[in-house]
NUMIGU-272822 format. One record per residue (C-alpha): residue in one letter; x, y, z. Coordinates in Angstrom, 1 decimal, decimal comma. Layout:
residu	east	north	up
a	X	Y	Z
...
***
This chain:
residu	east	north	up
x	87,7	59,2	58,1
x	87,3	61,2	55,2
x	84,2	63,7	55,3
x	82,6	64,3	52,0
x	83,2	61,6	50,1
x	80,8	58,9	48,6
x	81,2	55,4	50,4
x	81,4	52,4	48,5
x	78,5	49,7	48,9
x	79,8	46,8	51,3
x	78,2	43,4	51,7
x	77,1	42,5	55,1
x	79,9	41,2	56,6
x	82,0	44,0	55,1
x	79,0	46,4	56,5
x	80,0	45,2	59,8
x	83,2	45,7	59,6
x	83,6	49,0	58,2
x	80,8	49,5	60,9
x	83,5	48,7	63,6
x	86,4	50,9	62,0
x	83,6	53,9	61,5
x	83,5	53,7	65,6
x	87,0	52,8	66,5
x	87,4	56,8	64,3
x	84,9	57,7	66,0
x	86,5	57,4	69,5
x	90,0	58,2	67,8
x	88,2	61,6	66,8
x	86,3	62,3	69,4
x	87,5	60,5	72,7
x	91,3	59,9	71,5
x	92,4	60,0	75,4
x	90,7	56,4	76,2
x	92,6	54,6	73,4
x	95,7	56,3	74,5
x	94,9	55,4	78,2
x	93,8	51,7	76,5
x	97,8	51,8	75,1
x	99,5	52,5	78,4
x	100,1	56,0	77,5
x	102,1	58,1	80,1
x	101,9	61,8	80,0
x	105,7	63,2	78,9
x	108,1	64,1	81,9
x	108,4	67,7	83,4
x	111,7	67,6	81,5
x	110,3	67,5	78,3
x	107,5	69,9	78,9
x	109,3	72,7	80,1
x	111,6	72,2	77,0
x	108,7	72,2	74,7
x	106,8	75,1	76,4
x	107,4	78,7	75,0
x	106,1	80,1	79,0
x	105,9	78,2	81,9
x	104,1	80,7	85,0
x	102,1	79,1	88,3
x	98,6	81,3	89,6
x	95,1	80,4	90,5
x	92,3	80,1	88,7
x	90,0	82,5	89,4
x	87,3	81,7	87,0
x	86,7	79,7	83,5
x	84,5	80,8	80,9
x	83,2	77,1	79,3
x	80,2	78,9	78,0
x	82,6	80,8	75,6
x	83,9	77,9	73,8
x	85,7	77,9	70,4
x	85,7	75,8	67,7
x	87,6	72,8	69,3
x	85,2	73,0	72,4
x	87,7	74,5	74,6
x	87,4	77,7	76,6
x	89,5	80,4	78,8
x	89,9	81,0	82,1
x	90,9	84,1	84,1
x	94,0	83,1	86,3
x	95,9	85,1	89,1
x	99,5	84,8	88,0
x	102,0	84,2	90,9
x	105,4	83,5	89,5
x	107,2	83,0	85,8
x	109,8	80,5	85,4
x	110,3	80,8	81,6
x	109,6	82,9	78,4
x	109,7	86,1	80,3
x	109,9	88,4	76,8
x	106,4	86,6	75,7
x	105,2	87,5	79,0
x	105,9	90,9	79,2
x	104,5	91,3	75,6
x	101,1	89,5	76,7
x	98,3	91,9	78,4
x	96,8	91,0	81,2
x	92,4	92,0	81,9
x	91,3	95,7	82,7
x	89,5	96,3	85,8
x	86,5	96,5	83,9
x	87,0	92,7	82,5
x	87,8	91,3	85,9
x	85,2	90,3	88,3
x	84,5	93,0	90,9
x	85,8	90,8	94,2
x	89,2	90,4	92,3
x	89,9	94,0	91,0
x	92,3	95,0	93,7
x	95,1	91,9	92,2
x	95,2	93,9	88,7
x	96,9	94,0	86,8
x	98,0	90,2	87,5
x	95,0	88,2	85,9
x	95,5	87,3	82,6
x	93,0	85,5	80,3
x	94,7	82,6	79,4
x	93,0	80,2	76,4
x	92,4	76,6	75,0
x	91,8	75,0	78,7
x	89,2	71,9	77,6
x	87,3	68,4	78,2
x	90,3	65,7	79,6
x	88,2	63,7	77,4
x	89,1	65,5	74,1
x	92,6	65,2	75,3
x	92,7	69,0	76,7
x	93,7	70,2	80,1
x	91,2	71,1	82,5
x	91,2	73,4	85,2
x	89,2	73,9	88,2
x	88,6	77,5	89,8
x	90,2	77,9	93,2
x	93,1	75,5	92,8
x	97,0	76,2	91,9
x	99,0	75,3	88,6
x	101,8	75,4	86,7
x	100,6	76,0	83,1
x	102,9	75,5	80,3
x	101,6	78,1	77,6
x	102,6	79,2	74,2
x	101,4	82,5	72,7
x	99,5	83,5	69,7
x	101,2	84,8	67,5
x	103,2	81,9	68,7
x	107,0	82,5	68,9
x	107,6	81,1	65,7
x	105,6	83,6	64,0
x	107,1	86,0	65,6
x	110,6	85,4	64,8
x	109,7	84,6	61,0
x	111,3	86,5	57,7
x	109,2	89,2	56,4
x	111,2	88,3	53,1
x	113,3	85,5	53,6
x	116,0	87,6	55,1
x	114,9	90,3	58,0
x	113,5	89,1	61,1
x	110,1	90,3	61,8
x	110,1	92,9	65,1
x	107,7	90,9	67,6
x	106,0	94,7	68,0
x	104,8	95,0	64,3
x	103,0	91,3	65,0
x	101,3	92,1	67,7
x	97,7	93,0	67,9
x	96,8	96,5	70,1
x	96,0	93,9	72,7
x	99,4	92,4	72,8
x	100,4	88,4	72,2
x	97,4	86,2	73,8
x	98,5	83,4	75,9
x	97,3	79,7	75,1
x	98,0	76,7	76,6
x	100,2	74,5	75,4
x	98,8	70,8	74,4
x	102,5	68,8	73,9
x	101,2	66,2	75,8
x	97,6	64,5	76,3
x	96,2	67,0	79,3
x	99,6	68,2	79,2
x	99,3	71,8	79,7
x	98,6	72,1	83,2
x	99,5	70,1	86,6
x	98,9	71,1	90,3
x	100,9	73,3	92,1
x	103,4	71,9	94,7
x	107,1	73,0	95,8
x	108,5	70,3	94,6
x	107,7	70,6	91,3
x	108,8	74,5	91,2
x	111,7	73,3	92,5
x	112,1	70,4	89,7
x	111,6	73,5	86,8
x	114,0	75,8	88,4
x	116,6	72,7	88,6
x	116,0	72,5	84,7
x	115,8	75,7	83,7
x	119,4	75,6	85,2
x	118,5	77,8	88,7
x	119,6	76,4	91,8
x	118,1	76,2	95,1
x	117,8	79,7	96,7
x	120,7	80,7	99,4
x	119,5	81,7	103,1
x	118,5	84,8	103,5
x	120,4	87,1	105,2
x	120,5	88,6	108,4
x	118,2	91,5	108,9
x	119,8	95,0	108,8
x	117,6	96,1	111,9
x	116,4	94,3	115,3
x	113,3	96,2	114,7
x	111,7	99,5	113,0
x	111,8	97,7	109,4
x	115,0	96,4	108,3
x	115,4	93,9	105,2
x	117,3	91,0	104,3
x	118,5	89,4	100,9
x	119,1	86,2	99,4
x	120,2	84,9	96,3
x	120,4	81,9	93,6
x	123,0	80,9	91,1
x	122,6	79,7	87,9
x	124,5	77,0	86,5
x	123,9	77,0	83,3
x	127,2	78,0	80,6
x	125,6	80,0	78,1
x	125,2	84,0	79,1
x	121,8	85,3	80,4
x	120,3	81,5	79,7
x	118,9	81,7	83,2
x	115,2	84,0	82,9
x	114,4	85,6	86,6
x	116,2	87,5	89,2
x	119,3	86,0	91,1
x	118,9	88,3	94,2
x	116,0	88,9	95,9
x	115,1	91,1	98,7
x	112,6	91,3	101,4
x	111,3	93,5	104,4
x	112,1	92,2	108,0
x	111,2	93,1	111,6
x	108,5	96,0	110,8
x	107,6	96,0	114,3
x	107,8	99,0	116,5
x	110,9	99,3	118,5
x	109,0	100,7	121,7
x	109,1	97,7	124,4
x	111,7	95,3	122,2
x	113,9	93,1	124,3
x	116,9	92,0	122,6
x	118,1	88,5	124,5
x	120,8	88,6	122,7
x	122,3	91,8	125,0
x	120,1	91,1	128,1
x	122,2	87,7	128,2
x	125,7	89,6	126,9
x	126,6	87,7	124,1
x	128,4	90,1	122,8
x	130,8	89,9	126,0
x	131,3	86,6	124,4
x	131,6	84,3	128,0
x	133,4	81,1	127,3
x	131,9	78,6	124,9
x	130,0	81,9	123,0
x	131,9	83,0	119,6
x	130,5	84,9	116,6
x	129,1	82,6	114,1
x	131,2	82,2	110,9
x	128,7	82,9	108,5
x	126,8	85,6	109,7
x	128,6	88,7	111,8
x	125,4	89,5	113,9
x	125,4	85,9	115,2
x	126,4	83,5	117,6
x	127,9	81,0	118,1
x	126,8	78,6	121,6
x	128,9	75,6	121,9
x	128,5	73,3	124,9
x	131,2	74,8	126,7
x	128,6	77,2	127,6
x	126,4	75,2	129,4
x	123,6	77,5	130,5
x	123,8	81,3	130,1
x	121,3	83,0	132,6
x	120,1	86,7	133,8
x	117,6	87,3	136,3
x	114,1	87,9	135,2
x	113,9	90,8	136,4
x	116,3	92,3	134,3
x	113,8	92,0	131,4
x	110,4	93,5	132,3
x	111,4	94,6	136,2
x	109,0	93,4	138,6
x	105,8	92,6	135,9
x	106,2	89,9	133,3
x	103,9	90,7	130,6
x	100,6	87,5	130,6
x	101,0	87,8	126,1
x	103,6	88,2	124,4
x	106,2	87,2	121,6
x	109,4	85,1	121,2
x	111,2	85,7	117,8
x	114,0	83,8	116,9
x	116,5	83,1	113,7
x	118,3	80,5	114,7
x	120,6	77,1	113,2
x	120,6	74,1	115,6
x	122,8	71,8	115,3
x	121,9	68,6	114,7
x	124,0	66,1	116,9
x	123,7	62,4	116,8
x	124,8	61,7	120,1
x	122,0	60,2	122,9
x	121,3	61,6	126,2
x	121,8	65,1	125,4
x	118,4	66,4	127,4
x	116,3	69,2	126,0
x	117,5	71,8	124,1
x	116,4	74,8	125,0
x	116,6	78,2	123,1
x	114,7	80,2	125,8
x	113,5	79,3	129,1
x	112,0	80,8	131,8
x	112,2	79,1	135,8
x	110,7	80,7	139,1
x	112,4	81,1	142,0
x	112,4	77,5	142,6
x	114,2	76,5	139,8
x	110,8	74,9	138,7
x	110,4	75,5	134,4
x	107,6	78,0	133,7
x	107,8	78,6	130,3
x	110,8	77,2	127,6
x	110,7	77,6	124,3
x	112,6	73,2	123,2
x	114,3	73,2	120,1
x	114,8	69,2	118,8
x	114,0	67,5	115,9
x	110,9	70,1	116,0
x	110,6	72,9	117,9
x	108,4	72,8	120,7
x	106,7	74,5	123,9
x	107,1	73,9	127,3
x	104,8	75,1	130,1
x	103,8	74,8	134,0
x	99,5	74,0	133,9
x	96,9	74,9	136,5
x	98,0	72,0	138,4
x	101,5	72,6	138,3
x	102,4	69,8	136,3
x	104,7	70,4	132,9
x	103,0	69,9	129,8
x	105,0	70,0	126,3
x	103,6	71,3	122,8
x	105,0	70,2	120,2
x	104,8	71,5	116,3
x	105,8	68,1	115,0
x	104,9	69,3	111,6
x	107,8	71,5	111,4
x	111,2	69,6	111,2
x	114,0	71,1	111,8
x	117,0	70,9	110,4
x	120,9	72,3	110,1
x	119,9	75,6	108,4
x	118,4	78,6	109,5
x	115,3	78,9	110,4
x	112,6	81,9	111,5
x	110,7	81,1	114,0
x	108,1	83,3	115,9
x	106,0	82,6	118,8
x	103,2	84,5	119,8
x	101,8	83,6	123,4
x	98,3	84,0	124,3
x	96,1	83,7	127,1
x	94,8	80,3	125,8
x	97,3	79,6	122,6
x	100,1	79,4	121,2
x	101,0	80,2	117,5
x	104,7	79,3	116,0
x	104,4	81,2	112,3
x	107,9	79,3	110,8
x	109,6	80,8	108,1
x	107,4	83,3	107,7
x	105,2	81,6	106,1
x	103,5	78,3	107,6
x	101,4	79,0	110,7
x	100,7	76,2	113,6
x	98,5	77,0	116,4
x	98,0	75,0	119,2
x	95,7	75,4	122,7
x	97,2	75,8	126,1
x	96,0	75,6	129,6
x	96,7	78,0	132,5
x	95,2	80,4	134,2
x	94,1	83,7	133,2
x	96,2	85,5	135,5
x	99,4	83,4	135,0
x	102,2	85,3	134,4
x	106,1	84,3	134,6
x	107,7	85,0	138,0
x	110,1	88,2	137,6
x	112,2	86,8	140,3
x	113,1	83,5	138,3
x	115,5	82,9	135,7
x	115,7	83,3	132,1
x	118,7	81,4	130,2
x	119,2	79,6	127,3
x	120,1	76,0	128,2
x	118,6	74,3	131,2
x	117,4	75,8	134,5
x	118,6	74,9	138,4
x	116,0	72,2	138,4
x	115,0	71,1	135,0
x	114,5	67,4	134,6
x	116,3	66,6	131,5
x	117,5	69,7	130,7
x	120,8	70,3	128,9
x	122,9	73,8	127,2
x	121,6	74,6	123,7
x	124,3	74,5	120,8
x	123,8	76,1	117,3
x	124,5	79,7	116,0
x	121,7	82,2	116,9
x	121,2	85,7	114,9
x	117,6	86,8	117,2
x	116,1	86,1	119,8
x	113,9	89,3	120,6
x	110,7	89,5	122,9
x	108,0	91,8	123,1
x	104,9	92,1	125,2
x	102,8	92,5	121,8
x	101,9	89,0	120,8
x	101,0	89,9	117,4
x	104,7	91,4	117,1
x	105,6	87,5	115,4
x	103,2	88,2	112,0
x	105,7	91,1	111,7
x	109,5	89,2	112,0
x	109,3	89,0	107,8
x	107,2	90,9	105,5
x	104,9	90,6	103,8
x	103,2	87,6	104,7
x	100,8	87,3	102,3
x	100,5	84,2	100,7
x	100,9	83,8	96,8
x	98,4	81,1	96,4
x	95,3	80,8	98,4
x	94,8	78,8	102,0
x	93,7	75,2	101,0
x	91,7	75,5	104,1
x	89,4	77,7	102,6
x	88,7	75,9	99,3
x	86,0	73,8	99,2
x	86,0	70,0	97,9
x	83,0	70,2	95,4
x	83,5	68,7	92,5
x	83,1	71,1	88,7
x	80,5	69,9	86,4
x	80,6	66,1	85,6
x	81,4	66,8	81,7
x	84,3	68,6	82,6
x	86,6	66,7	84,7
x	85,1	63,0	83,5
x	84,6	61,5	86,9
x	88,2	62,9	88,2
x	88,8	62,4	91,5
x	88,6	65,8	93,0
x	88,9	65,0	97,1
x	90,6	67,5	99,2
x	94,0	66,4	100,8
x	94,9	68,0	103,6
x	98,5	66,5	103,8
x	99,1	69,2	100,5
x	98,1	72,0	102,6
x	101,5	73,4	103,6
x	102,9	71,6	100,6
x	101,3	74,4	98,3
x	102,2	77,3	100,7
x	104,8	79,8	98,8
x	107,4	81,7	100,5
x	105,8	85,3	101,6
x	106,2	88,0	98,6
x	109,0	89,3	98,1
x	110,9	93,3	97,1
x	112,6	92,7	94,2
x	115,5	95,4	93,5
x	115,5	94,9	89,9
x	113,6	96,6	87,2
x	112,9	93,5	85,2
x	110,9	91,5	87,9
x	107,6	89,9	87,3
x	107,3	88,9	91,1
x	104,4	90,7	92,7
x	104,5	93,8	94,5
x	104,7	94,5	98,2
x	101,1	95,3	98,6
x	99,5	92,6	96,6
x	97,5	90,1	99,1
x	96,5	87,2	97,5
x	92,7	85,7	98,4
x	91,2	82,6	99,7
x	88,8	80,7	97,7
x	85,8	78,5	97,9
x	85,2	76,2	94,8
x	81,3	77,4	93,5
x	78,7	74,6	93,6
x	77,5	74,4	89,9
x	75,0	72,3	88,2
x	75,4	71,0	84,8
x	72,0	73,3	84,0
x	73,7	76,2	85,4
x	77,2	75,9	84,0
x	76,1	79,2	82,0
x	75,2	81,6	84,4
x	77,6	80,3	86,4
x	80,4	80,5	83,5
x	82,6	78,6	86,5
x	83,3	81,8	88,2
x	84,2	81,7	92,4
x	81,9	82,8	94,1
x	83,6	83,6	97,8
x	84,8	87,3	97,9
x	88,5	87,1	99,2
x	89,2	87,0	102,6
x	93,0	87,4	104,5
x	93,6	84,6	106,8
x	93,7	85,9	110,9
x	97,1	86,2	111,5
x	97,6	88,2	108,1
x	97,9	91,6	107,9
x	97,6	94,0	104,8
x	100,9	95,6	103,8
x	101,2	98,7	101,4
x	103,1	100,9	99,6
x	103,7	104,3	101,0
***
């Protein structure tokens, strides 16, 4: 509808009718979402919107700013970059807050908050965000890339320098598709990017270079696609491993002589440091005592990288990677490795109870698993970075008998026990407990616990009635690997001693939406079994 401009008189009927096409503009104009939604409109694929966008990045939102709205009612919003998956030049040109423009609690992550604008009402077809929770945001810059690459006089190409402003390209979101600029974090869709961008999936990582004392390990990623350099990001990566003092460190892997090779035991073809137990080894066992003498330590820690292999035969009995038997032959302690990984123990009574992390599923590749036993708990942190915790019962004074038996396979007297098979690269333990937050560094998380992000909904006129629950299946969906050392200069990764924080959602009234400006309002705090890594 044309503003400014005389209308023509109508009769009454015609009244009515241009009555009904003044509000069918209306909700074009101002709610042009619900007539889309009314059409069956579906929001474009990933596909398309990582084509269309000029950066894609994922980070939390920290904070957003709706009392500093522009023109077109939307607002920024501070946000705690994690990763970039695309437009890394426009990145690196883009400036992220001062300390002095980020909120006190969250000065020690700069300078990896970045105001990023046009965030808005789902309503008015924007995309909006809430503080606390994990995106991917697909953004375009201002001066947008095409302004950037334009003719000063039909002929040279501007230098993207000379068009920035002393504060560097601003980042925007990018509005391609109705609410199209930002979805919710999960692996999966990482994953899905990546795939188009042309990366694929990430290789192993590789075998530590030291049993303890700080070593690191490397992986890397191919890219598939033909053109040169079309692949933005790093296609190595590299980490720090085993940063646990060497004082008191047990190395099964020599205790049990492996490296004698006895029959069924080869190196593993993959790794040199590994391996290999087939089943013509049965059960490989050393006294007890041959570990910690005469006292077995009441807490300590099992670390292990190991690939099982996965065999569809019945009947095979229980797997085990590490156990531990009395005298007797009767199982104290075994560490079970089937489908999932479990814990098997002797109780007060003397009956066998198992634990098992049934969240964890293992499968033919390799996996990191630590194990830290406590008086009353158990705690498997897998690959580094998910963390299970589960309650055990036995006395305070129950240790494992030094005269017993500790093998991989099954003990003397093991009901359903049988020999392990799959390659193993560690199998360390330790009488320090908290020796597994150490078997891969840093363990920070790049997005913050779930757990500690509260389910209240943001003011009513931002998200429309959306339905803002907490699902706690997503919890370890939305758990990144740990942080990781990059060894090239062009990274945008974080560094080693960033520690990312945990959030709880502020409760805000419409009435107080300005003071409150959206901010969080929980200072950060590092989850137990996290501990803060830096640089030297």
């Amino acid at each position: 509808m044309a503003h400014g401009k005389s209308m023509p008189r109508l009769s009454a009927t015609s009244s009515r009718g241009a009555f009904f096409v003044f509000l069918i503009s209306i909700v074009v104009v101002v709610d042009g979402c619900v007539l889309m939604k009314l059409n069956d409109f579906e929001p474009i694929s990933v596909e398309k919107r990582t084509a269309l966008a000029d950066v894609i990045i994922s980070g939390t939102v920290l904070r957003v700013l709706r009392h500093q709205r522009s023109w077109d009612s939307t607002y920024p919003a501070d946000v705690l970059v994690a990763d970039v998956y695309k437009g890394y030049e426009l990145f690196d040109n883009a400036t992220s807050l001062s300390e002095d423009e980020i909120q006190a609690e969250y000065r020690s992550y700069y300078p990896h908050v970045y105001r990023i604008d046009r965030f808005g009402d789902q309503r008015l077809c924007w995309a909006d965000v809430v503080p606390g929770k994990n995106y991917v945001f697909y953004l375009t810059t201002n001066p947008s890339p095409r302004d950037l690459e334009m003719a000063s006089d039909g002929e040279e190409v501007v230098d993207m320098s000379t068009m920035m402003t002393k504060e560097g390209i601003k980042l925007e979101a990018s509005h391609d598709a109705v609410s199209g600029a930002s979805i919710e974090y999960d692996v999966n869709t990482e994953e899905n990017i990546l795939n188009i961008l042309g990366w694929r999936p990430w290789a192993s990582w590789s075998s530590c270079t030291k049993e303890c004392g700080a070593g690191h390990q490397t992986r890397r990623r191919v890219c598939v696609r033909d053109v040169p350099n079309a692949c933005e990001g790093d296609a190595k990566q590299k980490r720090q491993c085993n940063t646990f003092d060497c004082s008191d460190v047990k190395d099964m892997k020599k205790i049990l002589h492996l490296d004698d090779f006895p029959p069924g035991v080869r190196r593993a073809p993959s790794r040199w440091t590994a391996y290999r137990i087939t089943h013509q080894a049965r059960t490989l066992r050393v006294p007890t005592s041959e570990i910690y003498g005469k006292s077995f330590p009441h807490q300590f820690a099992v670390l292990l990288t190991v690939k099982p292999k996965v065999t569809l035969r019945k009947n095979r009995g229980d797997p085990y990677a590490l156990l531990f038997t009395d005298a007797g032959g009767n199982i104290q302690f075994g560490i079970k490795l089937a489908k999932t990984p479990s814990v098997v123990y002797s109780q007060l009574d003397g009956t066998l109870k198992e634990l098992n992390f049934t969240d964890y599923v293992l499968d033919r590749s390799w996996h990191y698993m630590a194990f830290s036993v406590n008086k009353h708990t158990v705690t498997l942190i897998a690959d580094c970075k998910q963390v299970f915790t589960l309650n055990i019962e036995r006395s305070d004074r129950a240790t494992i008998d030094a005269t017993g038996t500790a093998s991989i396979g099954g003990g003397y007297r093991a009901v359903n026990s049988a020999y392990f098979e799959g390659d193993i690269d560690q199998l360390v333990l330790t009488n320090d407990s908290s020796t597994a937050e150490f078997q891969c560094l840093p363990q920070e998380r790049r997005f913050p616990d779930l757990l500690d992000i509260a389910s209240t909904a943001p003011p009513s006129s931002s998200v429309n009635g959306m339905d803002t629950s907490f699902d706690i299946d997503l919890v370890y969906d939305n758990l990144f690997d740990p942080f990781l050392f990059m060894d090239t200069e062009t990274t945008t990764s974080m560094p080693m001693d960033t520690v990312f924080p945990s959030f709880s959602e502020p409760d805000i009234t419409e009435n107080g939406l300005h003071e409150a400006s959206g901010s969080l309002t929980k200072p950060p705090t590092m989850p137990s079994t996290t501990r803060r890594i830096t640089k030297k």
